[in-house]
C-alpha positions as CSV (number, residue, x, y, z in Angstrom):
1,X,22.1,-14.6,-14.2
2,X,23.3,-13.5,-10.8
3,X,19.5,-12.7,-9.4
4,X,19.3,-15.7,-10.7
5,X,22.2,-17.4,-8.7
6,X,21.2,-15.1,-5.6
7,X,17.5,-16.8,-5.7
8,X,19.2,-20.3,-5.6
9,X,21.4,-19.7,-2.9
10,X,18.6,-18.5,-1.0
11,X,16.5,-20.9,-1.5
12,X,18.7,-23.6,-0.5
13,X,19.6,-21.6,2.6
14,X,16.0,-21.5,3.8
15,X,15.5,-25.6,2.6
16,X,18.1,-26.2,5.1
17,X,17.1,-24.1,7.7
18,X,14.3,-26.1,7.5
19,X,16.0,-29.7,7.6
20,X,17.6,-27.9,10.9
21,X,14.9,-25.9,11.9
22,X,14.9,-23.6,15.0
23,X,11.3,-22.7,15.2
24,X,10.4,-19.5,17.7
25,X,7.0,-19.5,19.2
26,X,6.1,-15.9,19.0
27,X,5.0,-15.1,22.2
28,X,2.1,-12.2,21.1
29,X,0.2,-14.4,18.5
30,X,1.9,-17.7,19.6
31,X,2.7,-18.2,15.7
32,X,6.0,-20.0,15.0
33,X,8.3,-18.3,13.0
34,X,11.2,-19.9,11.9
35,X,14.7,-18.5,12.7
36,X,17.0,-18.0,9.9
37,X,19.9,-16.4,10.0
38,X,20.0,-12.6,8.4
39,X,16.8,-12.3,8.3
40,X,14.2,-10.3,11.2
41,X,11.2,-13.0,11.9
42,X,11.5,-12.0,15.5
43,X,11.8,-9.1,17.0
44,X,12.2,-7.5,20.2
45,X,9.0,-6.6,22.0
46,X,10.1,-2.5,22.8
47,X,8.7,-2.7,26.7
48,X,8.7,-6.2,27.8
49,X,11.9,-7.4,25.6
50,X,10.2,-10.6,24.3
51,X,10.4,-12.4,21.5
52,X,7.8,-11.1,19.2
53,X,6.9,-11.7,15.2
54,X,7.4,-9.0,12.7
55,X,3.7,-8.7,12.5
56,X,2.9,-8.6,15.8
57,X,5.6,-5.6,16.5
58,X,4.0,-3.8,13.1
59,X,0.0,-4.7,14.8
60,X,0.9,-3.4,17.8
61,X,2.1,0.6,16.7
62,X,-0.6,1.0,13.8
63,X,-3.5,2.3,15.5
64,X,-4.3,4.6,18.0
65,X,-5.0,2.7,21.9
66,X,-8.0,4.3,23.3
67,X,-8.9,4.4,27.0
68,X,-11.9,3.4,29.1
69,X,-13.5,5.5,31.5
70,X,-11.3,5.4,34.1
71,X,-8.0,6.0,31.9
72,X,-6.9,2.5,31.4
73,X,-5.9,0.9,27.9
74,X,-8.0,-1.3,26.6
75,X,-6.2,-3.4,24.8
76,X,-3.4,-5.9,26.2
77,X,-0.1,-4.2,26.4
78,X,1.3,-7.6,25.0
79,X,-0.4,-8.6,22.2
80,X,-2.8,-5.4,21.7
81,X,-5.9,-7.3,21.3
82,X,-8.5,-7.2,23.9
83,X,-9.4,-10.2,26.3
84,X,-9.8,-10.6,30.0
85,X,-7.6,-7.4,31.4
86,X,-5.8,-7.8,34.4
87,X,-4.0,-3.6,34.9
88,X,-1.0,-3.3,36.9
89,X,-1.6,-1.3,40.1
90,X,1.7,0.8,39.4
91,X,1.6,2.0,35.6
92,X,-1.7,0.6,34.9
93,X,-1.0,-1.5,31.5
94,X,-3.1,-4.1,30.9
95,X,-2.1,-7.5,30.2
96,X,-5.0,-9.9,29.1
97,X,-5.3,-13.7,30.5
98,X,-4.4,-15.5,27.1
99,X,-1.0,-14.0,27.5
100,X,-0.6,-14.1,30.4
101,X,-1.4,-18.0,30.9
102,X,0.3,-19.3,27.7
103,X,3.7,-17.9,28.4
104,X,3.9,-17.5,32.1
105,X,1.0,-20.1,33.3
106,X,-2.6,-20.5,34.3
107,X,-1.5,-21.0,37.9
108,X,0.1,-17.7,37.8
109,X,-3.1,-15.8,36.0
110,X,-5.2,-17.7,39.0
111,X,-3.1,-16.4,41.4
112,X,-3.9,-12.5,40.0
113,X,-6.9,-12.5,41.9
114,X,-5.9,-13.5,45.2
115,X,-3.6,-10.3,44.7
116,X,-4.5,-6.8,46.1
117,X,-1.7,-4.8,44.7
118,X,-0.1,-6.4,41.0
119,X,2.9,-4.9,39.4
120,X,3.1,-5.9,36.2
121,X,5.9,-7.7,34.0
122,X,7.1,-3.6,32.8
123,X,7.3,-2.9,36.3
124,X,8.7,-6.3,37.5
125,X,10.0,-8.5,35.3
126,X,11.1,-11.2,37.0
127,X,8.4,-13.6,35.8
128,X,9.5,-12.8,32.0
129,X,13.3,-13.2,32.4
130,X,13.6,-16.7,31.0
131,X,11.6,-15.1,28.0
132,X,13.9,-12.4,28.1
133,X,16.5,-14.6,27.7
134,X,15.5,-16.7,24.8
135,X,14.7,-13.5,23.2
136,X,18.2,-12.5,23.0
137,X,19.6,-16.2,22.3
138,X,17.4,-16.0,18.4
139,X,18.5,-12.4,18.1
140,X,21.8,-13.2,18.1
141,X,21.4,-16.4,16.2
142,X,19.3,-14.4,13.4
143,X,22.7,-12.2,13.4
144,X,25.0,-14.8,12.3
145,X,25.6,-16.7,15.5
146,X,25.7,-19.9,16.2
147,X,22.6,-21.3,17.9
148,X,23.3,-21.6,22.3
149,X,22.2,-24.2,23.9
150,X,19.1,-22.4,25.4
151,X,18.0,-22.0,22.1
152,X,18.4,-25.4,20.5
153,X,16.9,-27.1,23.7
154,X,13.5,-24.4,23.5
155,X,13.5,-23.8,20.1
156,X,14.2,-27.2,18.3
157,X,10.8,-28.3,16.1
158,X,9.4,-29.2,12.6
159,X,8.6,-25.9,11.1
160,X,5.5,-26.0,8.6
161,X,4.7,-22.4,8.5
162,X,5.8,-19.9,5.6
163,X,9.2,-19.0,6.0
164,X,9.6,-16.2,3.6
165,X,7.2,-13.6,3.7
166,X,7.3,-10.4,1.8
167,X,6.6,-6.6,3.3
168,X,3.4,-6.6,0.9
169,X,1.7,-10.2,2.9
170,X,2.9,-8.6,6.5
171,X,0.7,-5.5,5.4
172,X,-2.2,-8.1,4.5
173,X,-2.1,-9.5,7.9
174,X,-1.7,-6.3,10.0
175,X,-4.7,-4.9,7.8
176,X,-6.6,-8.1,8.4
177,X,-5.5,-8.5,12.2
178,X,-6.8,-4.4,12.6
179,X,-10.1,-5.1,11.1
180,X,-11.1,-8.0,12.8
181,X,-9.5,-6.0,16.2
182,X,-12.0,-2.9,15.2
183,X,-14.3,-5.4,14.7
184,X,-15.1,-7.2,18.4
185,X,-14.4,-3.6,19.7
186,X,-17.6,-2.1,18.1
187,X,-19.4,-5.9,19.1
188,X,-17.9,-5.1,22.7
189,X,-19.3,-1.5,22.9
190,X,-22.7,-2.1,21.3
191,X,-22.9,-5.0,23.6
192,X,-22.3,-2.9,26.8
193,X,-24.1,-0.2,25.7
194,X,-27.4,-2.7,25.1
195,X,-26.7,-4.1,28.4
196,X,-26.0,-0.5,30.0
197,X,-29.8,0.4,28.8
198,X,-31.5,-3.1,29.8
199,X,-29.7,-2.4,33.5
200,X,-31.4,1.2,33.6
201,X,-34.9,0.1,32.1
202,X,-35.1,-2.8,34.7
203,X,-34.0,0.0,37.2
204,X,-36.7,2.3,36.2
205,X,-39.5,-0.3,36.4
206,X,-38.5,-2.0,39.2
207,X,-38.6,2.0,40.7
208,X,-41.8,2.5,39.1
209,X,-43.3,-0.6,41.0
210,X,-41.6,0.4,44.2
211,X,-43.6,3.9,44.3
212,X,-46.8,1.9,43.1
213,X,-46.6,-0.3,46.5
214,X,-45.7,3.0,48.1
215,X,-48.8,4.8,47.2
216,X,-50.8,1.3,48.0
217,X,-49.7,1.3,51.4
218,X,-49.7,5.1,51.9
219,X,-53.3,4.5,50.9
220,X,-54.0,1.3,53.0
221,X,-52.5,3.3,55.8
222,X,-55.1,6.3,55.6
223,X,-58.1,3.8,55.1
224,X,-56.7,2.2,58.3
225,X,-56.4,5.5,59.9
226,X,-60.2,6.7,59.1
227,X,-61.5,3.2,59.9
228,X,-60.0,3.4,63.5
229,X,-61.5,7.4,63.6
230,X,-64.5,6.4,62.7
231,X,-64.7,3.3,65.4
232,X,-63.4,5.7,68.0
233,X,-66.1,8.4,67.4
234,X,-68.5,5.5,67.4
235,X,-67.3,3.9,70.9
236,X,-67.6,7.3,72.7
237,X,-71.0,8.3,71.5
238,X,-72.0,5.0,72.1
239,X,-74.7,4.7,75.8
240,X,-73.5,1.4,76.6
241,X,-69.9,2.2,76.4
242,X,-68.4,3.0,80.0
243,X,-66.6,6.2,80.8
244,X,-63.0,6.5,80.9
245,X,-61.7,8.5,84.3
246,X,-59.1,10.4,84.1
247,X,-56.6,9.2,86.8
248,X,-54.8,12.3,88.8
């Protein structure tokens, strides 16, 4: 009877959260999660102290982050997926443009590559401190506090998402997220690598045609050279020819 009760009271706690709803745009997956107080749907991002979804925090630490050739991650130090990488010229993390352009702004991902020298938001954070900010505002809310001002004014919407998953769904989608992830890694490498061999063949005949004009005109050249032997042997044994003197 008191599980019972329990599963009432929760229930009704979530319906009105919902009539009230304070809905918090992760800012990883950009999936809204609703806020509810006691509970964790959002999380603090561990380097860039963002707002961030259960899952994404879960996605992020359950693989291993390999490194290109040159020692850079290649996935976004954000969200963990790959994209269109932009490193930071101090600590080299990687941050990809769909991050970077829905929660700071195209402009600003534009303006990357008029830069020489980037520091990144771990290294300067000034760009993320309004995120930073928020961040903290549905912490404290999720811990019993009443909703500031920042907070109702960002995070006031309709919420139509689920609001109560369980540990054994987050697993589903950190499973399913990792898959497809592994996924367009292996269609990115195979890609590269067919590209890597196209480049070299193309090389290799285009080299191969080089030395055939080579050996044309190495060819052309000697024809010329007997030609113009022959002629000259020709002119002086010729009787008509005039003799050249030798000036002192």
């Amino acid at each position: 009877m008191v599980r019972k009760a329990n599963t009432k009271v929760r229930k009704a706690r979530v319906k009105k959260d919902k009539e009230s709803s304070l809905v918090f745009n992760c800012t990883s997956c950009a999936q809204p999660q609703l806020l509810v107080q006691g509970k964790r749907n959002i999380l603090c991002h561990p380097q860039l102290q963002v707002g961030v979804c259960r899952e994404c925090l879960i996605f992020a630490h359950a693989d291993v982050i390999p490194l290109d050739e040159e020692g850079y991650e290649i996935y976004c130090r954000w969200c963990s997926e790959l994209g269109n990488l932009v490193c930071c010229d101090e600590c080299k993390s990687p941050f990809c443009e769909e991050c970077i352009s829905r929660n700071i702004g195209p402009e600003y991902y534009d303006s990357l590559m008029d830069i020489d020298e980037w520091k990144c938001f771990i290294c300067e954070p000034a760009a993320i401190e309004s995120l930073r900010e928020l961040a903290k505002a549905a912490l404290d809310h999720q811990n019993y506090n009443d909703p500031s001002d920042l907070l109702l004014e960002k995070c006031s919407a309709i919420f139509n998402g689920d609001a109560d998953l369980n540990d054994s769904d987050r697993e589903e989608i950190v499973k399913e997220r990792l898959r497809l992830r592994r996924n367009n890694l292996n269609e990115t490498f195979n890609r590269k690598k067919k590209e890597k061999a196209e480049a070299e063949e193309k090389s290799e005949s285009n080299s191969g045609k080089s030395d055939n004009v080579d050996s044309e005109d190495d060819e052309q050249m000697n024809d010329n050279k007997k030609k113009k032997a022959d002629s000259g042997s020709e002119y002086e044994s010729s009787p008509e020819s005039p003799k050249k003197k030798r000036i002192q």
